[in-house]
MARSEVEX-751265 format. One record per residue: y negated, z, x negated of N, C-alpha, C in turn. Coordinates in steps of 0.1 Angstrom, whole numbers, plus 5000, padded with zeros to 4 digits. Layout:
YZXYZXYZX ...
# end
This chain:
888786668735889486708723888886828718 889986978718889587058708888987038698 887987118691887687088679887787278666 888987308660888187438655887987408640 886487438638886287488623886487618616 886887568602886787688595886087668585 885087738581883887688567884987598560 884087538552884987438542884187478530 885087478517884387458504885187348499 884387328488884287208479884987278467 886287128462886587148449887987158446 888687098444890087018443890587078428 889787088423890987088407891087248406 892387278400893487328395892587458392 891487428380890687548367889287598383 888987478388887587578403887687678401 886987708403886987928411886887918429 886287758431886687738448887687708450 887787738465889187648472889187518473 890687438477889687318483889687298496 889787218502889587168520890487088528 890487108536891586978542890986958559 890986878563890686818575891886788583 892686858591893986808600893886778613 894186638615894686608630895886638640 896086728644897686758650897086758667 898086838670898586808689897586928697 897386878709896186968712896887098721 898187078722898987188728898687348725 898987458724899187568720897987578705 897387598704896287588698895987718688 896287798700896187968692897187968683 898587958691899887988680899687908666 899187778667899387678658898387778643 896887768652896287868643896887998633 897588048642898188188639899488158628 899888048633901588068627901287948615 900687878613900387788606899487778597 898087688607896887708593896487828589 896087908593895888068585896688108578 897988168581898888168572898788068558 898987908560898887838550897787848544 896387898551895187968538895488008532 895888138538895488258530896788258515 898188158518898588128507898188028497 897687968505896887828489895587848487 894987928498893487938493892687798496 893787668506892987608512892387588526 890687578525890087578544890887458551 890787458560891087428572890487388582 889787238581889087218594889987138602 890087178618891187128624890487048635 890986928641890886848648892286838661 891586858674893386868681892986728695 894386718699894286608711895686528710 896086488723896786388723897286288709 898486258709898986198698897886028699 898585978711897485828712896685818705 895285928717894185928710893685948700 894486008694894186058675894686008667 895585898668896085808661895285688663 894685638678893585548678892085588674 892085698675890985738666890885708645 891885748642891685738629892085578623 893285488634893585368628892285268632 891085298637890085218641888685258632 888785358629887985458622888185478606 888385408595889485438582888385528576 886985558581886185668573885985788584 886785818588887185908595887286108593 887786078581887586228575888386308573 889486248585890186328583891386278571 892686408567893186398552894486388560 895186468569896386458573896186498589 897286408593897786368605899286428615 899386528621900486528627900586438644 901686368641901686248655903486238659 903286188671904486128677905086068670 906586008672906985908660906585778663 906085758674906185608678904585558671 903685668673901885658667902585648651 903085738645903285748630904085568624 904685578638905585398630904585318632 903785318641902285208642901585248629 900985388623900185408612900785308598 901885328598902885268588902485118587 903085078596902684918598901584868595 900184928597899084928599898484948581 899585018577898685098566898185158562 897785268577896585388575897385468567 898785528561899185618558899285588542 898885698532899085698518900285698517 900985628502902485628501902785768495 904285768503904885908503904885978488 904886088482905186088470905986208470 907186238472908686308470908786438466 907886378455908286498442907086588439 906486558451905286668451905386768461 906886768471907086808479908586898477 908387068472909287118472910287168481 910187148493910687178503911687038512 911386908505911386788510913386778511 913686928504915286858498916186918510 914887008519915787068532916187028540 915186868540915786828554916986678554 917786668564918886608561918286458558 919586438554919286348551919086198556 919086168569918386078581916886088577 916686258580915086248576914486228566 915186248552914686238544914286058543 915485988548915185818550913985788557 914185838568912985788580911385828573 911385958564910186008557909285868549 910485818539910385718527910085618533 911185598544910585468549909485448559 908385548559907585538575906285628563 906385698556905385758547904985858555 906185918564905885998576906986168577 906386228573907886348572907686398581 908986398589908986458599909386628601 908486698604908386848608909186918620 909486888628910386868641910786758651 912286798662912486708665912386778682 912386698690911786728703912386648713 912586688725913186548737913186598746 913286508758912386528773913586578785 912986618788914086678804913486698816 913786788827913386818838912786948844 911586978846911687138846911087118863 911787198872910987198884911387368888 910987358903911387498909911987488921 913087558921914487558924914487618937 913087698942912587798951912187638962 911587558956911087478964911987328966 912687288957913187128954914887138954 915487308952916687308952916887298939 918387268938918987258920918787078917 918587088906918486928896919186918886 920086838885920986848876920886708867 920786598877920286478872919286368868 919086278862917686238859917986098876 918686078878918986028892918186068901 918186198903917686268912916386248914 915386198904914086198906913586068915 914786018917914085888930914785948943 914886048943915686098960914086128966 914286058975913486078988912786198993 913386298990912886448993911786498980 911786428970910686468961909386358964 909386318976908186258975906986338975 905886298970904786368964905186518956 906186488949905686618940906386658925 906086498919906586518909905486408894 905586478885904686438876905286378864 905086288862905786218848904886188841 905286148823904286158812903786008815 902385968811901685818810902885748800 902885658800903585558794903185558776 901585598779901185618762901585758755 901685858759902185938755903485958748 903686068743905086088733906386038738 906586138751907286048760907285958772 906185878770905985778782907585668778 907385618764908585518765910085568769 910285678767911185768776911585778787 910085818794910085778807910985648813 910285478808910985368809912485398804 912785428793914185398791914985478803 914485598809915385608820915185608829 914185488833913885428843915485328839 915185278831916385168827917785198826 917785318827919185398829919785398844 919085468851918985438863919385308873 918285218863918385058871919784988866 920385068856921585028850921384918838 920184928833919884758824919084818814 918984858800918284928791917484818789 916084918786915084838779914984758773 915984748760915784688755916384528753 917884578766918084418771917184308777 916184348783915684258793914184288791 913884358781911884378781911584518789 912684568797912184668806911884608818 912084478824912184438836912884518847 914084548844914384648854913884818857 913484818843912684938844911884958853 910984868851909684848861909984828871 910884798882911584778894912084948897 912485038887913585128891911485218885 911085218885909485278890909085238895 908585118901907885108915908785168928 909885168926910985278933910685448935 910385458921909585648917908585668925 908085548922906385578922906285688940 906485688950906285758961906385888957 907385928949907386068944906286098934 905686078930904886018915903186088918 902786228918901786268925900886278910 901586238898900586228884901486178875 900386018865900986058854900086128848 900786168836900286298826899686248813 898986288807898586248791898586388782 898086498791898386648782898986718789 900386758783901286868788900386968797 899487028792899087128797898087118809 898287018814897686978827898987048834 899987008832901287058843901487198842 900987288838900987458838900287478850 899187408850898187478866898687398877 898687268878899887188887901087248891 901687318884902887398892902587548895 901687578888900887768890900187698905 899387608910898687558921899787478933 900987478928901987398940901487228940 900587208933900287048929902087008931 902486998918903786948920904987078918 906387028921907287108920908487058911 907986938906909086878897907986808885 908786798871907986758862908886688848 909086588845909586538831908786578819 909086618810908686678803909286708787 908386738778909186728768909186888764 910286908758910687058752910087118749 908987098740907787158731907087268743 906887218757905787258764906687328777 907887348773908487418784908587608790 907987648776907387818774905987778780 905387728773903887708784903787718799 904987588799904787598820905387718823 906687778819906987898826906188018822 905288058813904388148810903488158830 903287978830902487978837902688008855 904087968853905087988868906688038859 906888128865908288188861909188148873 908788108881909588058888910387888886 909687828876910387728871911487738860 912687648864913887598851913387488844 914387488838914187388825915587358821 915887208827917687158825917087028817 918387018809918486838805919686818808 919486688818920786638824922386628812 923286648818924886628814924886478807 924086428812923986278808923386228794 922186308793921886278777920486288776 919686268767918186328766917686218758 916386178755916186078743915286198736 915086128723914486268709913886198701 912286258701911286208689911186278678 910786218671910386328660908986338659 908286458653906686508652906686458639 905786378632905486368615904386398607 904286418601902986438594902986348584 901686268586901486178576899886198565 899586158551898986158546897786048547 896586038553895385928552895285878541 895885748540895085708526894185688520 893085728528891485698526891185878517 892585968524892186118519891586178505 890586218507890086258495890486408487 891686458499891986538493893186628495 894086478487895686448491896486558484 895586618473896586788469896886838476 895486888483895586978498896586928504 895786808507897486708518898586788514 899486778503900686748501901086898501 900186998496900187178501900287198514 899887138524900087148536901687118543 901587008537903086938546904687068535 904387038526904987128521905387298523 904287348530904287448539904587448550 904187328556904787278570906487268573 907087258557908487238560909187408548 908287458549909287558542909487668552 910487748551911087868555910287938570 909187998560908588068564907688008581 907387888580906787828584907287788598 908387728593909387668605910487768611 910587858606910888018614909888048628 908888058621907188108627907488018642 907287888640906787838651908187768660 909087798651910387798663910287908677 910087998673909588088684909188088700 910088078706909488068719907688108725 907388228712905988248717904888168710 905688078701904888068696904687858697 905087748691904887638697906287608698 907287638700908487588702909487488695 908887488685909387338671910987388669 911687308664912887308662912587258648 913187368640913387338627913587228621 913687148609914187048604914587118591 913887238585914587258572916187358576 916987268570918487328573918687498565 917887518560917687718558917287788570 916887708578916587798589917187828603 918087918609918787928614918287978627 918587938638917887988653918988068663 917988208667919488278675919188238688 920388278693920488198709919188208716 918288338718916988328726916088228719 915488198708915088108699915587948707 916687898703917487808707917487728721 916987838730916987818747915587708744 916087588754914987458757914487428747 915587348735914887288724916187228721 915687088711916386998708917787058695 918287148702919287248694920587208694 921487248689922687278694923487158702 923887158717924387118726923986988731 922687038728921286918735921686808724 921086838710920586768700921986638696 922986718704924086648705924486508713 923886538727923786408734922386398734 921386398724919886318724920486208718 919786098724919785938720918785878715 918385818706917585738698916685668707 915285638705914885508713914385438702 914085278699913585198692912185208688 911685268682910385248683909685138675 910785038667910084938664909784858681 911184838684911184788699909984828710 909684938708908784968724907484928715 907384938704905684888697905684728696 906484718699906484588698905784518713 906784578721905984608743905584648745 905084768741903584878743902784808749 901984728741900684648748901084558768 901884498763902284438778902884548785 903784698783904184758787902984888796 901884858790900884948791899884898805 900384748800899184698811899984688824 901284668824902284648838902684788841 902284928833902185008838900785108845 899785048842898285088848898285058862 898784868861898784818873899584918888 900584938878901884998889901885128893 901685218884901785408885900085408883 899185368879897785408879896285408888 897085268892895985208902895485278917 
# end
């Protein structure tokens, strides 16, 4: 797990002559841009430090929901980690009206915010990126059990953002969704994969040197990390099937234990304004798809993100449902893709 500090000072109220502090957990991805387009920026406007914590959504969601003196003040996570914080507790209740920017986003989001104590900052969903030089064209999520991709393809762990993704179209495939039958057929239509199956994944950014190295030539993947791998190989595409995509959302939630929930709420509120969510829509920069409806993306912006065409056939997955089978789903997946 990344770790970057930035000095901290002490001191919260309004009349200080200090700043105050904040402690943030987010995604260990793109790390520079995040720096650049985000927390610096948001200093140098509030005048608050920035000590930043990065990694995997799991792990930093099981870090803090096991940990409640933890330290840290706010949390960017998967939606599926953010619906477990909720249930759990770990999250301070939402408070609305401390958030000027909160009226940008539609109004689905603004529900799922209230009801989860989780605002979500962008929306994201998974597809196919391989190279076309080596595997041919891929059009379909079918395709990934053809016989000719054996050993060379990498899918997300089941704990990750999109591991439950993975299953549901395993379940697409087997013709029987998830959520009919537990994922029974799921698990059938991957022990099927598994011959192709040369890694699961836990950090996107393991699959940048895996396709720069010919490790693999095919890769499921979610949108956020699709400028990374081709930075890394230009010789890879990036399609989401005709068929449909599933779509998470990223949230930021407040610790209730945070000691320094102003800051909190300066943050997320910068998180969703203008300036902010312009910045890191950016292909150079982490790829986020806006959620504040003032911000508008031009077609190069727009390419491999949950935009437009895409955001259209992305499909919901349950996440009370998969938290509910996680646990059983995690251990019949170790056995099967890990072992």
């Amino acid at each position: 797990m990344g770790l970057v500090v930035v000095a901290l000072l002490t001191g919260c109220s309004v009349k200080s002559s200090q700043s105050s502090s904040l402690t943030l957990s987010t995604f260990g991805i793109s790390t520079k841009q995040m720096a650049r387009d985000v927390t610096k920026p948001f200093t140098k406007k509030t005048k608050v430090t920035v000590k930043t914590q990065s990694g995997d959504s799991a792990a930093r969601y099981t870090q803090v929901a096991h940990n409640p003196n933890n330290g840290v003040d706010v949390i960017e996570l998967s939606q599926n980690n953010a619906l477990s914080g909720y249930k759990k507790g770990t999250w301070a209740k939402l408070d609305t009206s401390k958030l000027k920017n909160f009226k940008y986003l539609s109004t689905a989001q603004q529900k799922l915010a209230k009801q989860t104590n989780s605002v979500p900052y962008t929306v994201n969903s998974v597809g196919i990126i391989y190279n076309p030089k080596k595997v041919g064209k891929i059009t379909s999520w079918n395709q990934l059990w053809n016989s000719k991709l054996k050993n060379k393809i990498a899918i997300p762990d089941i704990t990750t953002t999109f591991g439950p993704a993975m299953l549901y179209i395993a379940g697409d495939h087997a013709g029987t969704q998830v959520t009919e039958d537990g994922g029974t057929a799921a698990f059938k239509a991957m022990a099927e994969l598994k011959p192709n199956v040369v890694k699961t994944y836990t950090e996107s950014s393991d699959l940048a040197n895996m396709f720069k190295n010919g490790e693999i030539d095919v890769a499921v993947v979610g949108d956020f990390a699709v400028s990374m791998i081709q930075d890394a190989d230009s010789n890879t595409v990036y399609t989401v099937p005709a068929s449909g995509t599933y779509a998470n959302y990223d949230t930021v939630s407040i610790l209730k234990k945070s000691k320094n929930k102003a800051a909190a709420y300066k943050y997320i509120d910068y998180r969703l304004g203008k300036k902010a969510q312009k910045a890191v829509a950016s292909t150079k920069s982490l790829n986020n798809v806006p959620v504040n409806k003032t911000v508008k993306l031009s077609a190069n912006n727009s390419k491999n993100k949950t935009y437009g065409s895409i955001a259209k056939r992305a499909k919901t997955i349950n996440f009370n449902y998969v938290n509910d089978h996680l646990t059983t789903w995690i251990t019949k997946w170790n056995k099967l893709m890990n072992k």
